[in-house]
Backbone as a chain_set.jsonl record, in Angstrom:
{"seq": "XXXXXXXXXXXXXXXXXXXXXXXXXXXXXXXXXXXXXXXXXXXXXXXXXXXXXXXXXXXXXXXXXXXXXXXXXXXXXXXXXX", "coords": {"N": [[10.859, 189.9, 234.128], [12.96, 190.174, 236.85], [13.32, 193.576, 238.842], [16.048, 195.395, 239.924], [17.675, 195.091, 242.983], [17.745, 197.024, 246.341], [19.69, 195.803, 247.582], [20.905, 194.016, 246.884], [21.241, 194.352, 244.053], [22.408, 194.293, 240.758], [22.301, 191.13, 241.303], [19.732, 190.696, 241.78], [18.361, 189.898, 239.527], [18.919, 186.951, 239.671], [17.645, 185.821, 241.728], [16.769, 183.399, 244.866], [19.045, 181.822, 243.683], [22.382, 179.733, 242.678], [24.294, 180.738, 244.77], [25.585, 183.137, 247.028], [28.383, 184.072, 246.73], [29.425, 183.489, 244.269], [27.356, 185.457, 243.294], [28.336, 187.675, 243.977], [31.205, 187.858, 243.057], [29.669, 187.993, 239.905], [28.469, 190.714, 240.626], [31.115, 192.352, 240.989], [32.399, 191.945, 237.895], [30.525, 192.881, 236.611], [30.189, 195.947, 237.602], [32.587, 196.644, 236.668], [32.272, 196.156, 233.935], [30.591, 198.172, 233.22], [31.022, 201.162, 234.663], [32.661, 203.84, 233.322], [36.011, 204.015, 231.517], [38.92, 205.176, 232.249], [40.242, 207.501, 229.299], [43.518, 207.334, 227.763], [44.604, 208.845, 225.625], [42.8, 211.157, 225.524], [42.306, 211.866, 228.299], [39.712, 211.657, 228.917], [36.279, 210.449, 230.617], [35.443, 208.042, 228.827], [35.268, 205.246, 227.333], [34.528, 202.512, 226.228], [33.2, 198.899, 226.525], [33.641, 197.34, 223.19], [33.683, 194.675, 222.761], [34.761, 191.391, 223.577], [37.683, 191.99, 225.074], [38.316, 194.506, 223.271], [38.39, 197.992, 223.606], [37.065, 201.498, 223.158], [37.471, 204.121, 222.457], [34.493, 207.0, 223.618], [35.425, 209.879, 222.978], [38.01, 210.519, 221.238], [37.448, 208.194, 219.123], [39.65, 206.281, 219.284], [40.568, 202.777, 219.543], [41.369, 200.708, 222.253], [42.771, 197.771, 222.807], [42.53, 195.088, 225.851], [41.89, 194.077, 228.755], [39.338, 191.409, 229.557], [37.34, 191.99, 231.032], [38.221, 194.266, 231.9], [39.684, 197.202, 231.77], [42.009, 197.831, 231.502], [44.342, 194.511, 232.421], [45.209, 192.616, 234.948], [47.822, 191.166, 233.834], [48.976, 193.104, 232.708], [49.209, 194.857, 234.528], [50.963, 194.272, 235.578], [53.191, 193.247, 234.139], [54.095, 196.154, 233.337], [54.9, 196.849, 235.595], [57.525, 195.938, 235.586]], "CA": [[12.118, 190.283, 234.706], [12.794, 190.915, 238.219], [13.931, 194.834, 239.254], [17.948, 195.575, 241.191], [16.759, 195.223, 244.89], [19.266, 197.917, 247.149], [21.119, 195.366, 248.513], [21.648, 192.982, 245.648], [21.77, 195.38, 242.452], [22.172, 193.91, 239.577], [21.911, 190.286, 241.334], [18.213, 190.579, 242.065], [17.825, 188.947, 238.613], [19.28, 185.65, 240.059], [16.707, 185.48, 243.203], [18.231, 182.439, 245.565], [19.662, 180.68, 242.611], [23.295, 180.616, 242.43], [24.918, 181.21, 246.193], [26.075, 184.521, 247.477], [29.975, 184.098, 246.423], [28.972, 183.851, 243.009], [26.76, 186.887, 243.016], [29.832, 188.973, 244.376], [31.483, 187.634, 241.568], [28.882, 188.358, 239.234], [28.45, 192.275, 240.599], [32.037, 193.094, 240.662], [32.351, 192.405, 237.22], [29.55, 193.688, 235.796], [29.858, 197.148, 237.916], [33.803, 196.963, 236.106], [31.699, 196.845, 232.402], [29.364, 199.727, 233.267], [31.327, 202.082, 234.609], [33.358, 203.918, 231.99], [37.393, 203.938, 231.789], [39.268, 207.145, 231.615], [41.614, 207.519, 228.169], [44.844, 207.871, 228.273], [44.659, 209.695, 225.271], [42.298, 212.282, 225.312], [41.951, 212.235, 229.186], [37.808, 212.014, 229.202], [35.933, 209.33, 230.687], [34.298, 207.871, 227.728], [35.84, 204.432, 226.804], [33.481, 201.609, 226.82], [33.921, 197.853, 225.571], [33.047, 196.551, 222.167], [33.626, 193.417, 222.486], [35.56, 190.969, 224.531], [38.699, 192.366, 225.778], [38.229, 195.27, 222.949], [37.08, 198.738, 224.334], [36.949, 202.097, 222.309], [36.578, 205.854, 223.338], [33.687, 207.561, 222.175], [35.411, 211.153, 222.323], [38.475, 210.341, 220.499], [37.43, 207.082, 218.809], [40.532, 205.358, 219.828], [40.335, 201.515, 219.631], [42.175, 199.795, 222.479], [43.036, 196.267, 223.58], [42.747, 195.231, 226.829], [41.176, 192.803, 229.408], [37.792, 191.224, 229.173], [35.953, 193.019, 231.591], [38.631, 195.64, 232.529], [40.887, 198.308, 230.668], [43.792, 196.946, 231.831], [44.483, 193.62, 232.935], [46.149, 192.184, 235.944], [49.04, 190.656, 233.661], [49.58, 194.109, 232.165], [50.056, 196.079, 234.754], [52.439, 193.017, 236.617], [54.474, 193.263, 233.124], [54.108, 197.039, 233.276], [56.167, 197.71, 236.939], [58.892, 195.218, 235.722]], "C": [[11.88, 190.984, 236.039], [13.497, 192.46, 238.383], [14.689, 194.58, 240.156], [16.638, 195.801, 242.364], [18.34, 196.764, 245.35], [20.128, 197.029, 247.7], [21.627, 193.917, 247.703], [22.064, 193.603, 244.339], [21.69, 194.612, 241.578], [22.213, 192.069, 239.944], [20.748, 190.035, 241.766], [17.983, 189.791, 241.386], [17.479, 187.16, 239.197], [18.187, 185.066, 241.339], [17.473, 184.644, 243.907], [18.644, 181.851, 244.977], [21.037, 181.028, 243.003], [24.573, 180.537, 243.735], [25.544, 182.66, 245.919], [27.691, 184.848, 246.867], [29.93, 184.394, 244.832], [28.246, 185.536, 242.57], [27.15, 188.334, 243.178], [30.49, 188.984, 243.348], [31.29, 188.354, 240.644], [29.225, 190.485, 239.499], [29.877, 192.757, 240.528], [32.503, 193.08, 239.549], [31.592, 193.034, 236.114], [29.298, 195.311, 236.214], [31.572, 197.736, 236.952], [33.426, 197.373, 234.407], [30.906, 197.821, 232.256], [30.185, 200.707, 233.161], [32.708, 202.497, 233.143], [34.956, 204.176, 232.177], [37.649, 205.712, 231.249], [40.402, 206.486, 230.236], [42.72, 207.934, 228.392], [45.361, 208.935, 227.087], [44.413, 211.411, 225.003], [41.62, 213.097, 226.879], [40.287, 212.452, 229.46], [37.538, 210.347, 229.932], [35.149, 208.79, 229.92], [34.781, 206.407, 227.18], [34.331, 203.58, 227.121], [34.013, 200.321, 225.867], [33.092, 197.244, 224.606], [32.567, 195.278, 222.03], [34.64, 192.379, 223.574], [37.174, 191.129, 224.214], [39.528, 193.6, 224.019], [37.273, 196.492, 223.1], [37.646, 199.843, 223.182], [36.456, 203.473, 223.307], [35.943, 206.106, 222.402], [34.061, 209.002, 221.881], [36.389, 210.816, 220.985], [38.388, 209.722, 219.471], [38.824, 206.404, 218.365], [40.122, 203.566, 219.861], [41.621, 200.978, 220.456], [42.326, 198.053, 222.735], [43.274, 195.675, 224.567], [42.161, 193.742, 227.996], [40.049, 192.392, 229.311], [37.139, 191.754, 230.137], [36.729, 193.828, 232.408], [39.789, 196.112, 231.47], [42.31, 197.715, 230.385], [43.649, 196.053, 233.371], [45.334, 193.282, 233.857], [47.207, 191.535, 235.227], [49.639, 191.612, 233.436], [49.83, 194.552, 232.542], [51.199, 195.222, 235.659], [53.45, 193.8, 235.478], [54.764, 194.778, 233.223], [55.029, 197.577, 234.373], [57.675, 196.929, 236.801], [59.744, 195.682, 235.006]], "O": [[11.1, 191.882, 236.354], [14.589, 192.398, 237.817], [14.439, 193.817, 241.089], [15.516, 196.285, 242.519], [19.369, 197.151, 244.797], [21.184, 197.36, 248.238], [22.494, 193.085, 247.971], [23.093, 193.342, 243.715], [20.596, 194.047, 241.564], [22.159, 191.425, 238.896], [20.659, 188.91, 242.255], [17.451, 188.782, 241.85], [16.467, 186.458, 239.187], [18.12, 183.886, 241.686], [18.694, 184.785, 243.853], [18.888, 180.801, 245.572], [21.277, 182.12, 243.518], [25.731, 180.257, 243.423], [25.889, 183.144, 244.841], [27.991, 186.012, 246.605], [30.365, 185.421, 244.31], [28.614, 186.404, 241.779], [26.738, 189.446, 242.847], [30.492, 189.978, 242.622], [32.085, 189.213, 240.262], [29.908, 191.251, 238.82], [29.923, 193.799, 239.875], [33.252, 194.048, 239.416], [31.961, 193.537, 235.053], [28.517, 196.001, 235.559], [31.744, 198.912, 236.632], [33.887, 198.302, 233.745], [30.564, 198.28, 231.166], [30.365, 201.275, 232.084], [33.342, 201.767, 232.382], [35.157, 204.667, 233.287], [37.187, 206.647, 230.595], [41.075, 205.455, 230.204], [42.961, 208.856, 229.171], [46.266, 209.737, 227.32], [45.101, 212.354, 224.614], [40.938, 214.117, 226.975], [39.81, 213.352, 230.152], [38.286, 209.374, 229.84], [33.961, 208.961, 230.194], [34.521, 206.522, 225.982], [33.407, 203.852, 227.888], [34.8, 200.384, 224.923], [32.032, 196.695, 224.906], [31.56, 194.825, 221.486], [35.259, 193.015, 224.427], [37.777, 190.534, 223.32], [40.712, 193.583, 223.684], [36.054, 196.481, 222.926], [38.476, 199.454, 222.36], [35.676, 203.732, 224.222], [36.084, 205.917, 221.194], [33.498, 209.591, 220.958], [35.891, 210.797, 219.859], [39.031, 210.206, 218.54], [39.029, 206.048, 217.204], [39.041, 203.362, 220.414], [42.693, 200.77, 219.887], [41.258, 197.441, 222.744], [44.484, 195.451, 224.594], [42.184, 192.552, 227.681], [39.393, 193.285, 228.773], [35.983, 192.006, 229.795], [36.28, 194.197, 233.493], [40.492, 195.501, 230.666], [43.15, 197.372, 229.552], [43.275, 196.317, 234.513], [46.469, 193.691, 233.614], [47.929, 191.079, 236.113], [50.834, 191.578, 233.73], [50.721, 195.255, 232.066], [52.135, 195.715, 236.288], [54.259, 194.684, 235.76], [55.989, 194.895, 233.198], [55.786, 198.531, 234.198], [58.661, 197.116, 237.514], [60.88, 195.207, 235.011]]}, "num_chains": 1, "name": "protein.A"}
């Protein structure tokens, strides 16, 4: 396994395989499953996702439902301002 370069991150793996559009792709949603979501219950940042498009806080242990590689999904928050 290859090591994150600084200016690819977590597409180092890929070396020139792939093209560049893709690997933007690739890092913006894999920096969306790392970092951690805030709760809306218990206000911490501690959520993380189980499984696809189920995530879970670890203070509260809350189980929500949500997008596959984000908290909340671009349909939800459309339906959400209407």
């Amino acid at each position: 396994m290859g090591r994150a370069t600084k200016k690819v991150l977590l597409c180092g793996k890929f070396g020139p395989r792939y093209g560049s559009t893709l690997k933007k792709k690739y890092l913006s949603i894999m920096k969306a499953l790392i970092n951690k979501q805030l709760c809306s219950e218990c206000g911490k940042r501690s959520i993380f996702r189980i499984q696809y498009s189920i995530w879970k806080c670890k203070k509260c242990e809350k189980v929500f439902s949500g997008g596959a590689y984000k908290l909340r999904s671009v349909v939800k928050i459309v339906n959400e301002k209407k």
